[in-house]
N, C-alpha and C positions, 0 to 999 in steps of 0.2 A: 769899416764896420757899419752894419745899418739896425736899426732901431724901431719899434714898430710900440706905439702905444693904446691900449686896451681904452676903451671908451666906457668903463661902467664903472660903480662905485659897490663895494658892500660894506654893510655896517658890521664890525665884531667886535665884542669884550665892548659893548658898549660908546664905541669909537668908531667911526668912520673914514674910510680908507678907500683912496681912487688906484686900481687896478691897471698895472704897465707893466711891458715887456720889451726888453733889449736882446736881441740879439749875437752872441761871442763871435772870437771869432772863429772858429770851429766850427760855426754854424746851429750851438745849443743856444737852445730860450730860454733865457733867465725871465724869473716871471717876481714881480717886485709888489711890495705894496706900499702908496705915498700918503703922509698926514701931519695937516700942522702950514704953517705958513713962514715965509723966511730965508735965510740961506740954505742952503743944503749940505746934508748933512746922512750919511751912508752909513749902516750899520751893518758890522758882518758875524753874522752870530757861530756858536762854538759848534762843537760836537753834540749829538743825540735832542740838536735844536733844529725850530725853522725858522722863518719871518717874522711868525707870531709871537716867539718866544722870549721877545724882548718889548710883546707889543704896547704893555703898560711902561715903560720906561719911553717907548714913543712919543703915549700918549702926555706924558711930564713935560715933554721936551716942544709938545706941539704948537704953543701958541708962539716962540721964538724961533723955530729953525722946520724948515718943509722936512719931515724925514721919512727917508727911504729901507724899510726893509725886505731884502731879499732872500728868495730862496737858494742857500750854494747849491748845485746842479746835484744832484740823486734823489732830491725829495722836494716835494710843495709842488709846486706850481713851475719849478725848471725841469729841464731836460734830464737825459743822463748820463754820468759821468764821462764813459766814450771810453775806447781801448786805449787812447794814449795818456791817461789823466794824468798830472803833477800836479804841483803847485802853480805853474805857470797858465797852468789851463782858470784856475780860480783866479790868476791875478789877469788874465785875459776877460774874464767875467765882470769882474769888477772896476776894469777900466772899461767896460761898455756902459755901465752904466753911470761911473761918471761924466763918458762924452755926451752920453744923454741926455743927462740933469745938468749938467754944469756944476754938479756939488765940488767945492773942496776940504771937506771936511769928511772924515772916516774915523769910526771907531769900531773897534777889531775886539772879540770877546772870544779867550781859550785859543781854540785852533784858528778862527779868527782873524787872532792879532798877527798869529804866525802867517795868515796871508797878508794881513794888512801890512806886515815890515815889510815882507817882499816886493810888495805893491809898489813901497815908496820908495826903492830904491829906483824904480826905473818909471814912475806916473812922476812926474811933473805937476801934474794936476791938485796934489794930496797939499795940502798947503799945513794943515792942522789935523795931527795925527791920536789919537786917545785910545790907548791898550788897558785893560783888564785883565791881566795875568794871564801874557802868551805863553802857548803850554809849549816849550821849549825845552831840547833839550841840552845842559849844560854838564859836559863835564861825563857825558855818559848816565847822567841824573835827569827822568827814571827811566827805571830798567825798561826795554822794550820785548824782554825774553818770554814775555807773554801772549806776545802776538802771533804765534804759531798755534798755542793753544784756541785761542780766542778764533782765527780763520777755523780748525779744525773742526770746534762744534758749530762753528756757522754754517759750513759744507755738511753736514751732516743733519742741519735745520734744529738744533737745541737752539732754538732764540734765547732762552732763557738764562741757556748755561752760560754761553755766547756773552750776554751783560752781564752776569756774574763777572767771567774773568774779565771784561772792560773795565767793570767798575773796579775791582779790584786792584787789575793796574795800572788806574788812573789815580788810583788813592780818594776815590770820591763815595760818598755815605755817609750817615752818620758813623760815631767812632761805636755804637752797638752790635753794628755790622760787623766789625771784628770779633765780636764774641759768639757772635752766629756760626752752624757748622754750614758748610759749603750747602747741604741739601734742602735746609731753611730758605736760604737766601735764596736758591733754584725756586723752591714754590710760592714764594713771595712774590717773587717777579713776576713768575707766571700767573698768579693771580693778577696782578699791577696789570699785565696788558690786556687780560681778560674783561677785566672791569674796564679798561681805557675804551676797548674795540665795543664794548655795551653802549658806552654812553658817548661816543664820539661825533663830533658834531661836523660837517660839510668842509668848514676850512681844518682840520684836524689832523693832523701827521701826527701817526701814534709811535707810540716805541715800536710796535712792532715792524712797523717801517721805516722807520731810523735804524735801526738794529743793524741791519748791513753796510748803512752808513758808516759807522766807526771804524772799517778795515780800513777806507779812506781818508779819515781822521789822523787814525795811527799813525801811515803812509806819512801823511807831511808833516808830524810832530818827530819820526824817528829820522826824516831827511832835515831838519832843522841843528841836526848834531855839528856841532861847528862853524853853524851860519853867525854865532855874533857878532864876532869882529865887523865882518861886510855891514853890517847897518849901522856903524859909524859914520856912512856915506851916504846918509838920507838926511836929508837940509828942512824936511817939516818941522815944525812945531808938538813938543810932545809932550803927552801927560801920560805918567804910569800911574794908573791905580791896581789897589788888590785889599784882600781883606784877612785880617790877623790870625784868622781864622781856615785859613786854607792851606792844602798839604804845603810841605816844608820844600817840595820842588817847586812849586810854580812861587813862591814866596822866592825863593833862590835867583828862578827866571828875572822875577822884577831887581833884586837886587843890581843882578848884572847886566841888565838894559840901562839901569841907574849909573851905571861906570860907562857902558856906552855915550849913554848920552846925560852928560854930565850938567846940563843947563836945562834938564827935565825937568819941569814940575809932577809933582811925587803928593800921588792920598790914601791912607791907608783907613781900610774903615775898620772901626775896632767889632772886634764880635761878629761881622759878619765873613761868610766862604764865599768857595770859587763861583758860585750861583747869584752873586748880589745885586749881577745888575740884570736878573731874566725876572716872569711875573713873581707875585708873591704865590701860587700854586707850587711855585720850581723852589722854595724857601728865598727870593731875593727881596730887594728891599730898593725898587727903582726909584724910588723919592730922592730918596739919598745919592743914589748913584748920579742924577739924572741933576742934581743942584752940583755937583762938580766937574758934570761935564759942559752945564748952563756957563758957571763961571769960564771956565778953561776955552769954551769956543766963543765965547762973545768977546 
């Protein structure tokens, strides 16, 4: 694999970040952003995120560990996807960029986690592993019978309707959202990315281009059906976190990583969801996150 590193720096959200790119091996540019001084330390962020979206929980983490966030390949500053995409392709990504940095530390958020366990079955590299509620699926739990619908209004360019049913069958919103009729929600959203694309600023991947992102999302959270057992054969160091407050699958998810890996260390944050450890814009709450992952990797 080869590796090639950007020579410039830009300032965002207040923080300061040196600009670098690894090469897959596939031949796609993962395009990173670095801040903070220390070990290393690799953040793989979830669905309908980028680099940035975790970049105040970065910037928490930055005076004890260099950290790394990258863009997964369909949006930011990487490549795209490629006609043969899996998950193998994202765990090829992200062992590029650990030969690059020498980090051994990873922590995997949502879909994420679901590449980060994959990772560590076969990276050697991953020494200390830290999940945020791998959106897994267990047991047939949750239904993926939505993803038909969800493709359909994407080929068809309803962006809006398109995260309707994501959100939906992902169980993520507030619980008001439920009481909302489907055609509310439709011009909500659609307002939501109209205002986003007004005031969007240079480094900024908005929803509406994340939006097509999610097929590939889905993709490796509906092939994860079955995978738990196998990551009983990953020998990192692991911490499951999630928060009390997040759908009753991805709470399930942690449970049964919990019986996997039995000599886990386990934090559950009370009151907060599946968003706890992205900015506070996204509803998270990185302070907190970011003092239990301080503890866990030092």
């Amino acid at each position: 694999m080869t590796a090639t590193t950007a020579g410039t720096s830009i300032v965002t959200a207040s923080a300061q970040y040196r600009l670098g790119s690894v090469t897959s091996q596939d031949g796609t540019t993962i395009g990173y952003r670095q801040i903070g001084r220390g070990p290393g330390l690799v953040l793989v962020h979830g669905a309908m995120e980028s680099a940035l979206s975790h970049g105040q929980l970065a910037q928490a983490l930055a005076d004890a560990f260099t950290v790394m966030l990258y863009d997964r390949r369909g949006r930011g500053r990487s490549g795209a996807y490629g006609p043969d995409y899996s998950v193998q392709r994202e765990v090829e990504d992200l062992d590029a960029l650990l030969r690059h940095t020498g980090a051994q530390r990873v922590f995997g958020v949502s879909s994420g986690g679901v590449i980060a366990l994959q990772a560590a079955l076969g990276l050697s590299a991953i020494r200390q592993l830290a999940l945020f509620e791998p959106a897994l699926v267990i047991n047939g739990s949750p239904s993926t019978a939505f993803l038909a619908r969800y493709d359909q209004e994407l080929a068809q360019g309803r962006l809006a309707a398109a995260l309707v049913t994501g959100m939906q069958g992902a169980q993520m919103g507030p619980a008001i959202f439920n009481l909302m009729p489907r055609w509310l929600l439709e011009q909500l959203t659609q307002w939501a990315m109209a205002s986003e694309d007004k005031h969007a600023g240079a480094d900024t991947v908005s929803m509406r281009q994340l939006a097509p992102t999610l097929h590939y999302d889905f993709q490796l959270i509906a092939a994860s059906d079955g995978a738990l057992e196998r990551f009983s054969a990953i020998r990192a160091e692991v911490l499951l976190l999630g928060g009390s407050a997040s759908p009753a699958y991805l709470r399930k998810a942690v449970d049964a990583l919990a019986t996997v890996f039995p000599r886990a260390r386990r934090v559950v944050f009370p009151g907060l969801g599946h968003g706890a450890s992205g900015n506070h814009d996204r509803g998270g709450q990185p302070e907190r996150v970011a003092q239990a992952l301080r503890q866990f990797f030092a």
